[in-house]
N, C-alpha and C positions, 0 to 999 in steps of 0.2 A: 262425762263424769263430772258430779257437781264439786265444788270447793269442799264441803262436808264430807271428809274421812280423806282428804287427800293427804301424803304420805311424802316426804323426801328422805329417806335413809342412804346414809353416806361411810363406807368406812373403804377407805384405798388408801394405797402407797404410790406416792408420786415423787420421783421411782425411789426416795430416800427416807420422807419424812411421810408417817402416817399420819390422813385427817379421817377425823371422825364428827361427820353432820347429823343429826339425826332432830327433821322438823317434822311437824306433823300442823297443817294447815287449818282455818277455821274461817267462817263464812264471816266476810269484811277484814279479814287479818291474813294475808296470803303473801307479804313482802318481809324477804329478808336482806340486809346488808351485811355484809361480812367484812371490816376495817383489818387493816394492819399496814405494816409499811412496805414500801418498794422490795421486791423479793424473798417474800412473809410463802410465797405460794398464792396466791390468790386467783392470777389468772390461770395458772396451772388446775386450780381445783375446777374454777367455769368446762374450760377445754373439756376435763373428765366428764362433767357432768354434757356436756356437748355431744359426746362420743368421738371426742378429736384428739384425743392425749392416749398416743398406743405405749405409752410404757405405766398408764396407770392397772394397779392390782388389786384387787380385792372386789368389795359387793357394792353395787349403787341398784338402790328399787326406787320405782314412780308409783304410788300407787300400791296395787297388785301387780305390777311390771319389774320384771327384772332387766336392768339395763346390762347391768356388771355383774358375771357371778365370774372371778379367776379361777376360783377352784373347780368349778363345773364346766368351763369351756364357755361360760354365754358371755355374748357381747353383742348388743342392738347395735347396728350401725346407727350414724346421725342421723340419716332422714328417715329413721322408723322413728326416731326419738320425738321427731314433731317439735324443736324446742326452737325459740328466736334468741338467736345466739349473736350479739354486736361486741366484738372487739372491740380493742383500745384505736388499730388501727385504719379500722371502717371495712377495710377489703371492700370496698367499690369494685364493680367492672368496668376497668380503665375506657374502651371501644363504646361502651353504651352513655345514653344519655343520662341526666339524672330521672328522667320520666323513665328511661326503659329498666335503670336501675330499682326506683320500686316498684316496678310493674313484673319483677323479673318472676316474686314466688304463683303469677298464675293471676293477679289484680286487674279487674276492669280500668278503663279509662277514667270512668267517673272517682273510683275508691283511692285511682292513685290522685287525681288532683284533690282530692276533699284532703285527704292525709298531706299532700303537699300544702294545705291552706294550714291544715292544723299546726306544721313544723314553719312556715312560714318561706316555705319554697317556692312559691307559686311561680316569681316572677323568673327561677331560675331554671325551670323545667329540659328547657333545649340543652342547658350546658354539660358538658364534660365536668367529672370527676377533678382532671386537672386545673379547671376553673374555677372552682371550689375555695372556699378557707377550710382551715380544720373544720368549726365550727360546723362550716356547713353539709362538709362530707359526714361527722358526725350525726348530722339528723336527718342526711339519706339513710344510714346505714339503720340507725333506730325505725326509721318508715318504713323501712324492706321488711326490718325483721315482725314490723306490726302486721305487716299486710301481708303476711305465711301464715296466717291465723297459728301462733303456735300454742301450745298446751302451757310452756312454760317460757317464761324471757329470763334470757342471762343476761346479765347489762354489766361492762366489764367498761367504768370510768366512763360512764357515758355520755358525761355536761364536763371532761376537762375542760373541751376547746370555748365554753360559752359562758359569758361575763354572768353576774351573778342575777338580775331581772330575767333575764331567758333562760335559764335553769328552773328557775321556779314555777314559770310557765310551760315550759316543756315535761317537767315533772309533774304537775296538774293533769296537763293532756294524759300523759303516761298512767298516772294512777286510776284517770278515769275511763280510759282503754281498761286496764289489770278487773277494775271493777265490776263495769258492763259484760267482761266475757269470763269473768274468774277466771285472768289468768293469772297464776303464781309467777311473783318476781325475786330471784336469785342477786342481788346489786354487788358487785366486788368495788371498793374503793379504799381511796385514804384519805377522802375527805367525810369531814362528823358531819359537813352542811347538807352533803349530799344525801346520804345515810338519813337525814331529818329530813329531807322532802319527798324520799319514797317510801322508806322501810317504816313494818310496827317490829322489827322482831331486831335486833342485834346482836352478832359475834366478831371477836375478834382473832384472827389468824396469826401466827407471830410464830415462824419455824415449826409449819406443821401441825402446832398446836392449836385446836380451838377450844376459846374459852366464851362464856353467855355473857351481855356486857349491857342488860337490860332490855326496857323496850321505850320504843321511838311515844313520842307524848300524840 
């Protein structure tokens, strides 16, 4: 399915406050950011769209896909969803290595070191999760979810842990992944920096509510 006519319609209850998303994608403009502040809902809404938030209600479609309908009983599980979903807190697998970590959605040898060159892992392949910085388990966790070829990336605060020159760079990389395979980017944050290195589309979240807050230059 190309980028032209793709679809993200949103309206759920999570389980108190109603959001209502409703983007609709266009060939070279397929990122959205979504601001607000520290429990506005923001990660609550990724999860939804994830298929990971069992107390969200109402309808989410992809497409012609229905992920959510409450009232009719549908619910796609996550991995029909196809989407790359990185948390705030990485969810590493503690036992594997950082090579067997991205190599976990099914990636050749070769795909996972090229992706490690690109996040700047190369030389820490062999190590453990727990030998890690944030930083760093942060851009295993982004490399895993690049390399499940997903349909869509959720990226939920994904350059907290990394100083302001390696964001921008890791965001280049990111965008020109999004590019090359038109994949649509979903970005939850509370920073505008970040929001300005991925997104063209802008909303702001603030108690359930979303409000349109422009578009990124």
């Amino acid at each position: 399915m190309g980028a032209e006519g793709w679809g993200l319609h949103v309206q759920v209850r999570v389980p108190l406050d109603a959001i209502d998303l409703d983007v609709d994608w266009r060939p070279g403009r397929h990122h959205v950011a979504i601001l607000g502040p520290s429990g506005s809902g923001k990660s609550t809404l990724l999860r939804a769209l994830a298929g990971l938030e069992p107390r969200a209600e109402g309808r989410v479609t992809f497409g012609d896909e229905v992920w959510l309908d409450s009232g009719s009983g549908i619910f796609m599980p996550a991995w029909e969803r196809r989407v790359g979903w990185v948390p705030q807190d990485a969810l590493l697998f503690p036992h594997l290595s950082l090579r067997e970590n991205l190599a976990y959605a099914g990636a050749g040898r070769s795909e996972v070191e090229k992706m490690a060159e690109s996040l700047f892992l190369t030389d820490l392949l062999d190590r453990r999760p727990r030998f890690l910085s944030g930083g760093e388990r942060q851009r295993v966790a982004l490399g895993r979810a690049l390399l499940s070829a997903p349909r869509m990336l959720l990226l939920d605060e994904p350059f907290s842990a990394l100083d302001r020159p390696l964001r921008a760079q890791i965001a280049a990389m990111v965008r020109a992944f999004a590019r090359d395979t038109e994949t649509p980017i979903v970005l939850v944050s509370h920073d505008e920096h970040d929001a300005g290195l991925l997104a063209d589309e802008r909303w702001v979240l603030v108690a359930g509510r979303l409000t349109a807050n422009g578009t990124s230059a």
